[in-house]
ChimeraX commands (.cxc) that place a marker at each C-alpha (Angstrom):
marker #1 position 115.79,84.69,136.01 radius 0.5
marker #1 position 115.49,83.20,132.41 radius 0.5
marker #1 position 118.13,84.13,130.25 radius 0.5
marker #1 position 117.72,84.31,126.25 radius 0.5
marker #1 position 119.35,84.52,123.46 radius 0.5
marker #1 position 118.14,86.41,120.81 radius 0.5
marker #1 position 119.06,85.29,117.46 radius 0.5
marker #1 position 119.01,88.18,114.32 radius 0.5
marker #1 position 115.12,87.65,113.31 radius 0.5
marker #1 position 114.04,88.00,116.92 radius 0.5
marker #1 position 116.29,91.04,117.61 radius 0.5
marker #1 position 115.82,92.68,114.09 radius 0.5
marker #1 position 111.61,92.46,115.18 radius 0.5
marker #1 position 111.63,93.62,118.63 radius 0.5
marker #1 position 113.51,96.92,117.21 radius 0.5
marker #1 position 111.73,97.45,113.98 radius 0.5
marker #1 position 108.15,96.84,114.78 radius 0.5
marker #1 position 106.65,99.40,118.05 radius 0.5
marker #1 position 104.69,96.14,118.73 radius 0.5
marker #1 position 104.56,92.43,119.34 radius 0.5
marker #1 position 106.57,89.87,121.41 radius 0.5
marker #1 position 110.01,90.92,120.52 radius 0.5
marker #1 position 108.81,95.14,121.51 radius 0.5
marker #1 position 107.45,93.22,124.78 radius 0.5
marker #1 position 110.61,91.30,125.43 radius 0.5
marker #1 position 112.54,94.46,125.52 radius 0.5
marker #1 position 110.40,95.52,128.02 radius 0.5
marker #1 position 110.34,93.00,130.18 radius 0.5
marker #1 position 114.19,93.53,129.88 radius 0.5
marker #1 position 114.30,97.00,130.76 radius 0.5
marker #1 position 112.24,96.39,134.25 radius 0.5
marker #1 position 114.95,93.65,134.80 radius 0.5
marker #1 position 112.34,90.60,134.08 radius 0.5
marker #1 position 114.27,88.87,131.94 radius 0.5
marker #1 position 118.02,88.75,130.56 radius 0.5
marker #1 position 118.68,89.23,126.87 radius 0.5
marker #1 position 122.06,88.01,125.45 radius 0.5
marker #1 position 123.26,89.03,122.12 radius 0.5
marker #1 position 126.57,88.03,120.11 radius 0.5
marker #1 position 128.97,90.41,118.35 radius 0.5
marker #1 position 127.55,88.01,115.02 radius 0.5
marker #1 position 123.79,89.06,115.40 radius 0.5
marker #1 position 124.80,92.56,115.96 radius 0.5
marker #1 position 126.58,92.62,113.16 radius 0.5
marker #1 position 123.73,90.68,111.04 radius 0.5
marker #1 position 120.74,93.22,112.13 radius 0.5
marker #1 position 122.71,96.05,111.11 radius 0.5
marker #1 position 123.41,94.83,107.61 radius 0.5
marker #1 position 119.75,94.14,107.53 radius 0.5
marker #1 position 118.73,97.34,108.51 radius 0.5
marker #1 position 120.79,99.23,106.58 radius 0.5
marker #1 position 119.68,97.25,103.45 radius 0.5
marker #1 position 116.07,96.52,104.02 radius 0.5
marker #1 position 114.67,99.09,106.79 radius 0.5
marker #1 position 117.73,102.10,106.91 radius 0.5
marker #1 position 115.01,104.64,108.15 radius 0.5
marker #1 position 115.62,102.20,111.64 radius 0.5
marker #1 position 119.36,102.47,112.21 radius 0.5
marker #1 position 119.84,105.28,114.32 radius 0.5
marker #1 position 116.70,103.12,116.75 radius 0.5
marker #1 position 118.92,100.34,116.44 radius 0.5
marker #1 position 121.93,101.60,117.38 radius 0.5
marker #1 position 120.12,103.97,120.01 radius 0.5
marker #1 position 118.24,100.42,121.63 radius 0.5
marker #1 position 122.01,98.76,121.54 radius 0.5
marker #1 position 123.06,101.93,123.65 radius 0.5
marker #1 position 120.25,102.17,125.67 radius 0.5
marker #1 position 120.04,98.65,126.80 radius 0.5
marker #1 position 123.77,97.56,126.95 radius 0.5
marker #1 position 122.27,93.85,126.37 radius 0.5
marker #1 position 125.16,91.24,127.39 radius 0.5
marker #1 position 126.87,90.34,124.42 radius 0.5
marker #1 position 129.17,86.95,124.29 radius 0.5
marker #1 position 132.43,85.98,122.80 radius 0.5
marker #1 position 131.68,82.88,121.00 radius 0.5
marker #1 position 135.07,80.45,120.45 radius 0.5
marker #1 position 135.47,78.61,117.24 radius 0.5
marker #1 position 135.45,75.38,118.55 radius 0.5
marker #1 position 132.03,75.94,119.77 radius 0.5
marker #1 position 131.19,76.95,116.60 radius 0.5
marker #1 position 132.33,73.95,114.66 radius 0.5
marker #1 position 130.00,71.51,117.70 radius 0.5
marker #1 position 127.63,73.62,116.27 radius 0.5
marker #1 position 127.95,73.13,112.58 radius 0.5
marker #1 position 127.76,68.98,113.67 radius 0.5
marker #1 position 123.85,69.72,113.48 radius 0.5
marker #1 position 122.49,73.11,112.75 radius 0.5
marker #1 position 122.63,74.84,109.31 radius 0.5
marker #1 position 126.48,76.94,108.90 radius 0.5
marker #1 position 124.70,80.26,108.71 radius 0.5
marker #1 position 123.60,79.47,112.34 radius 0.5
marker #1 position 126.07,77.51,114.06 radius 0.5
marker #1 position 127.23,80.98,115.65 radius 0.5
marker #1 position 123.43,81.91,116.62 radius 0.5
marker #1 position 123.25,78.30,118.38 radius 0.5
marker #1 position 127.00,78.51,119.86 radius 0.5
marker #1 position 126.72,82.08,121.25 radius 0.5
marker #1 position 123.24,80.93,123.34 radius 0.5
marker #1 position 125.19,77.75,124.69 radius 0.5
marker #1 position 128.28,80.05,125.44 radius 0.5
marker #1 position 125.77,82.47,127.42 radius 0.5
marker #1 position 124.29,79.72,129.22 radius 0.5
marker #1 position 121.09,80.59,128.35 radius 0.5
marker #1 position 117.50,78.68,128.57 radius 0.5
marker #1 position 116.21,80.05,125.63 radius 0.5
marker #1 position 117.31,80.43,121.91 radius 0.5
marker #1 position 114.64,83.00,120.44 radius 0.5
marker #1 position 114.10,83.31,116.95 radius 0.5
marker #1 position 111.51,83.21,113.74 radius 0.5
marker #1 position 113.69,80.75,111.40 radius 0.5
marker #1 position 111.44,77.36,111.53 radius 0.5
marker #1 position 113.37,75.96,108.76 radius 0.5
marker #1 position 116.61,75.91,110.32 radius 0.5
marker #1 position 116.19,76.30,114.46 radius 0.5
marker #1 position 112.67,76.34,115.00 radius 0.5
marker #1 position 111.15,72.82,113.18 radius 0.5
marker #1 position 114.09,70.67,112.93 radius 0.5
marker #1 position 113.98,68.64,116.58 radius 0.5
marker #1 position 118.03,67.59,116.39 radius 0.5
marker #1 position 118.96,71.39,117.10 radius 0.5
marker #1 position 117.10,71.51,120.33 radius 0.5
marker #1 position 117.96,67.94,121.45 radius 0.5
marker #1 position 121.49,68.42,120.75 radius 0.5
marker #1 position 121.93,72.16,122.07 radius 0.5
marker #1 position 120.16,71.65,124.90 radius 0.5
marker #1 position 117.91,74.77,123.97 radius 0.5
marker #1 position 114.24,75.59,124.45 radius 0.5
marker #1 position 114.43,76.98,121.05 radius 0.5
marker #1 position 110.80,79.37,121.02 radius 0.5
marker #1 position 109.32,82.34,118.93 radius 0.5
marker #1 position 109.54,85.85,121.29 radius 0.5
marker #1 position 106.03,85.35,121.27 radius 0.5
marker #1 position 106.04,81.77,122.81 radius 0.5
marker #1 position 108.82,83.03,125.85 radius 0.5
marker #1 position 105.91,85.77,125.97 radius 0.5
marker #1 position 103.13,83.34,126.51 radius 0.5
marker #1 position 105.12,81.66,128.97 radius 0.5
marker #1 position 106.00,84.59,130.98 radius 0.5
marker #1 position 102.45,86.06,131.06 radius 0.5
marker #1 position 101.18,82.84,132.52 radius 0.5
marker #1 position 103.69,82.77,135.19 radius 0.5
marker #1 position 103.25,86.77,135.68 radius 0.5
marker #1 position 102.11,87.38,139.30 radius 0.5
marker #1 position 98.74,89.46,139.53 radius 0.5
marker link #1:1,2 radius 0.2
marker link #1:2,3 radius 0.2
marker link #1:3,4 radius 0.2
marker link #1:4,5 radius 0.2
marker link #1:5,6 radius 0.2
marker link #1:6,7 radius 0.2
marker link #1:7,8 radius 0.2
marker link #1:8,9 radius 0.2
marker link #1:9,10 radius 0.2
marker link #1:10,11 radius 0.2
marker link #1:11,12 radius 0.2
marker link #1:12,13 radius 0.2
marker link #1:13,14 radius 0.2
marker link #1:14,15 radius 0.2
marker link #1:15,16 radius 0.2
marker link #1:16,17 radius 0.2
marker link #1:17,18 radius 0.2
marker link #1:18,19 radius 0.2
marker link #1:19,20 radius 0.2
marker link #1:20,21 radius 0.2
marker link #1:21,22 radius 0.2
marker link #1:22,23 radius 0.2
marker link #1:23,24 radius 0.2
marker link #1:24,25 radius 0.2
marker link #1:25,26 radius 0.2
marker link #1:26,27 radius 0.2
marker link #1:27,28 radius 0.2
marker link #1:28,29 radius 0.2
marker link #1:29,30 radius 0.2
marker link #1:30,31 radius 0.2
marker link #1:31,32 radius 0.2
marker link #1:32,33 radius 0.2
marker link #1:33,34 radius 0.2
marker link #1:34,35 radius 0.2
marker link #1:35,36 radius 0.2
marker link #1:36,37 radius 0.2
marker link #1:37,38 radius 0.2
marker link #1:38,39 radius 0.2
marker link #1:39,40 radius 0.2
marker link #1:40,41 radius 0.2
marker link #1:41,42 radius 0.2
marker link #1:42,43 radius 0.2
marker link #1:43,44 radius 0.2
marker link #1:44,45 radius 0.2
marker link #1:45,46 radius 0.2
marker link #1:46,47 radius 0.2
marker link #1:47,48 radius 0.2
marker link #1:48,49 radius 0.2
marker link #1:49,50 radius 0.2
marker link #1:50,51 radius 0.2
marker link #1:51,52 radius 0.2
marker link #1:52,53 radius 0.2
marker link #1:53,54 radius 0.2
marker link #1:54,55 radius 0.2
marker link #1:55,56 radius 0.2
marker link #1:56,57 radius 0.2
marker link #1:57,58 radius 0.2
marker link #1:58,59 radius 0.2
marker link #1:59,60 radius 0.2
marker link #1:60,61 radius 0.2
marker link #1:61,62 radius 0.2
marker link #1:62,63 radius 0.2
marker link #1:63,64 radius 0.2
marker link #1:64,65 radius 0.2
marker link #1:65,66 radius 0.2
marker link #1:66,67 radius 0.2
marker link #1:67,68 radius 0.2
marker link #1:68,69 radius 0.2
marker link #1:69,70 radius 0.2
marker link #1:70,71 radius 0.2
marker link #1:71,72 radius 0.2
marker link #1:72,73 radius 0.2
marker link #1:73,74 radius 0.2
marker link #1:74,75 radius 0.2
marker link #1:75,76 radius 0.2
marker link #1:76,77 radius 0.2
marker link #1:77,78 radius 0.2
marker link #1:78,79 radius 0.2
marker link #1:79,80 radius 0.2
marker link #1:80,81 radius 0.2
marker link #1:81,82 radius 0.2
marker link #1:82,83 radius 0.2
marker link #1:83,84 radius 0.2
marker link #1:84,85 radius 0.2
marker link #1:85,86 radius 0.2
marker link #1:86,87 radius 0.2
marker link #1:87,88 radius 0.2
marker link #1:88,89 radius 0.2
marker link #1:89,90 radius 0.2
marker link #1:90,91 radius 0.2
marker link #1:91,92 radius 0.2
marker link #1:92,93 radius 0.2
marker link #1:93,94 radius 0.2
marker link #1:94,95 radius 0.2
marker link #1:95,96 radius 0.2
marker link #1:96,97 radius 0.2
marker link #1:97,98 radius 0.2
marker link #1:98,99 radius 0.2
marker link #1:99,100 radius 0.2
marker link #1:100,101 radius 0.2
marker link #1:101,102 radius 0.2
marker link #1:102,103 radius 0.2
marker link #1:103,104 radius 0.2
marker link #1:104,105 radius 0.2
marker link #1:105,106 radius 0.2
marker link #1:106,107 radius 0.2
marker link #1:107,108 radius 0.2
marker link #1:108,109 radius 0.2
marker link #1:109,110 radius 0.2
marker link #1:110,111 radius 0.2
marker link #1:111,112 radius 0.2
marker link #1:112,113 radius 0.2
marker link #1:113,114 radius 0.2
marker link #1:114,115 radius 0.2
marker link #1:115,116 radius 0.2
marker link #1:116,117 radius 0.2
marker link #1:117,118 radius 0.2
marker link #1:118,119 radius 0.2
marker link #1:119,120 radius 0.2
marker link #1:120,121 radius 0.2
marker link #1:121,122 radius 0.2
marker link #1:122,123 radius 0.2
marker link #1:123,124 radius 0.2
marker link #1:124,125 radius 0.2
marker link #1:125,126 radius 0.2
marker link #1:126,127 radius 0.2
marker link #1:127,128 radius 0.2
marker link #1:128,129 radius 0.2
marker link #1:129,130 radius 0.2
marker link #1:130,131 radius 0.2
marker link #1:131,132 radius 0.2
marker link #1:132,133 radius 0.2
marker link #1:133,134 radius 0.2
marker link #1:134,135 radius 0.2
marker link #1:135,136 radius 0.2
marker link #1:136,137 radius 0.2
marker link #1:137,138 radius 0.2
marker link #1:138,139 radius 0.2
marker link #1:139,140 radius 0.2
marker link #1:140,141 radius 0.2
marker link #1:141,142 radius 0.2
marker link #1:142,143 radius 0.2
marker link #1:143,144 radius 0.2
view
């Protein structure tokens, strides 16, 4: 089973918007399709963006993080500082917690920090995709 991390973007989109990728990846989640890994960090990021940018959300964010009891990973610090050897310090937690997991995927909508820059990937050892990508992906391995 693929295992992915969602980063804040990713996680703050599949709860605030009823469609797209990140809606779909919940999904997918719920019927057991997929596992969706979280860190105490992004948590804690989505809910300061929610309450400051979309507040009429929070009680469907904190309902979804009830509902779907997504894994959620203890990063250490020393992971944290690999990290910071080649992603942006705002992320080094987003890229630590995914290793930590041990998952495939690093999902997320940043392209200037995780998405575009190559050196994140190639040193993580992350398929770092948009939710829609991993949703691409899936649907063309999706048995009829």
């Amino acid at each position: 089973m693929i295992r992915a991390f969602l980063d804040s973007s990713a996680l703050y989109s599949a709860v605030v918007s009823p469609t797209g990728a990140g809606r779909e990846l919940l999904k997918r989640y719920r019927r057991g399709q997929i596992a969706l890994v979280v860190s105490s960090y992004v948590i804690d990021e989505v809910e300061r963006n929610i309450r400051q940018d979309a507040s009429a959300h929070l009680n469907a964010f904190v309902l979804a993080l009830d509902l779907l009891a997504f894994e959620v990973v203890e990063v250490a610090p020393s992971l944290i500082n690999e990290a910071e050897q080649y992603v942006v310090l705002k992320d080094a937690p987003v890229v630590a917690g995914a290793i930590a997991a041990r998952c495939e995927y690093l999902l997320t909508f940043d392209r200037a920090d995780l998405l575009d820059p190559p050196i994140v990937a190639e040193k993580s050892g992350l398929k770092i995709c948009t939710p829609g990508d991993l949703i691409q992906f899936l649907r063309s391995t999706d048995q009829p």
